[in-house]
C-alpha positions in Angstrom: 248.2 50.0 80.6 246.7 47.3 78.8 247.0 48.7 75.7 250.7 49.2 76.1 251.0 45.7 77.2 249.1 44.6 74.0 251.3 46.8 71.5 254.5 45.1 73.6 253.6 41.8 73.3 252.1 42.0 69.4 255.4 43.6 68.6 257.5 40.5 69.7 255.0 38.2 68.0 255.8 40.4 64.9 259.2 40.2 65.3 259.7 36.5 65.4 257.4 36.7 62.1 259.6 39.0 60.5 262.9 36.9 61.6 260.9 33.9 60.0 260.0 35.5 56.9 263.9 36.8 56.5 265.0 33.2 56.9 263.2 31.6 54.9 263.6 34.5 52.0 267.2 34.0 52.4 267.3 30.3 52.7 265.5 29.7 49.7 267.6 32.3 47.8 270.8 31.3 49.1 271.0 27.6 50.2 272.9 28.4 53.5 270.9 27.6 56.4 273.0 27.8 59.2 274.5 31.8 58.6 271.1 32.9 57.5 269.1 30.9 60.7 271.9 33.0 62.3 271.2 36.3 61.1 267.6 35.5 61.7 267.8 34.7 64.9 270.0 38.3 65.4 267.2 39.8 63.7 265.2 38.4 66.3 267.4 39.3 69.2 267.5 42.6 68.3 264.1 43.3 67.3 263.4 41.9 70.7 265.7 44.4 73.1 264.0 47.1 71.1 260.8 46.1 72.0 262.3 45.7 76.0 263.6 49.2 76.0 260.9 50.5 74.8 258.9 48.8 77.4 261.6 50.1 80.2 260.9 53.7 78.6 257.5 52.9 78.9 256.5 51.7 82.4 259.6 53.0 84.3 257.5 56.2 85.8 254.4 54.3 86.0 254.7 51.0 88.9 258.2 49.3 89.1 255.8 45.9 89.4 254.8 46.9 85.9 258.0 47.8 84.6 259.5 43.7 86.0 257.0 41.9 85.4 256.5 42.9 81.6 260.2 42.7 81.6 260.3 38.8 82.4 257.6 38.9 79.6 259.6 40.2 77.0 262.5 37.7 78.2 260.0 34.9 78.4 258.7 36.2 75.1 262.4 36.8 73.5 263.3 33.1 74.6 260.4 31.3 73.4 260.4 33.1 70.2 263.7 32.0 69.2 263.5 28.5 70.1 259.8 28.5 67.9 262.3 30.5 65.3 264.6 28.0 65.0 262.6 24.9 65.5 260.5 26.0 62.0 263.4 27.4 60.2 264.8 23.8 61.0 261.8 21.9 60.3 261.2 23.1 57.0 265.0 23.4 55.9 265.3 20.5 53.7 262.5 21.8 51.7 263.6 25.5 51.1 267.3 23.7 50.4 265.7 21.3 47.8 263.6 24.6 46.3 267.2 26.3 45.7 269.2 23.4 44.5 265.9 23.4 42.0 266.0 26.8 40.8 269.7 26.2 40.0 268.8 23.7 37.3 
């Protein structure tokens, strides 16, 4: 059980990294912010249900308790994960906007 919990809850760390790390590729190489914050926050999203269902598929046959309480976490875990997404991806916009409008010249 606890290892299961541990793979679930180090997979939706990962996938907020890997939503960041998309972003801020495709920020930098584009100069959008707003579609590709977008797209990373889909990223996000869906990396995140994935993670859900294969928690439900998981814990389903083992202890319903299991199976809703690591569900809130992986909402809990869903939610905060985009708002620390998007409060980065924001925070350091004006420098991966500058770094493209530099690589233009």
């Amino acid at each position: 059980m606890d290892i299961g919990m541990t793979i679930y809850v180090i997979f939706m760390i990962i996938a907020t990294f890997v939503s960041f790390k998309y972003g801020s590729i495709m920020i930098r190489k584009t100069g959008l912010f707003l579609p590709q914050s977008l797209v990373a926050g889909i990223i996000n999203l869906g990396l995140g249900v994935i993670g859900i269902l294969g928690w439900f598929f998981f814990s389903w046959s083992v202890n319903e308790f299991l199976f809703f309480g690591g569900l809130a976490l992986g909402v809990g875990l869903l939610i905060v994960g985009e708002i620390v997404l998007f409060a980065i991806l924001f925070s350091k916009r004006k420098r991966w906007i500058q770094f493209y409008n530099d690589s233009l010249n």
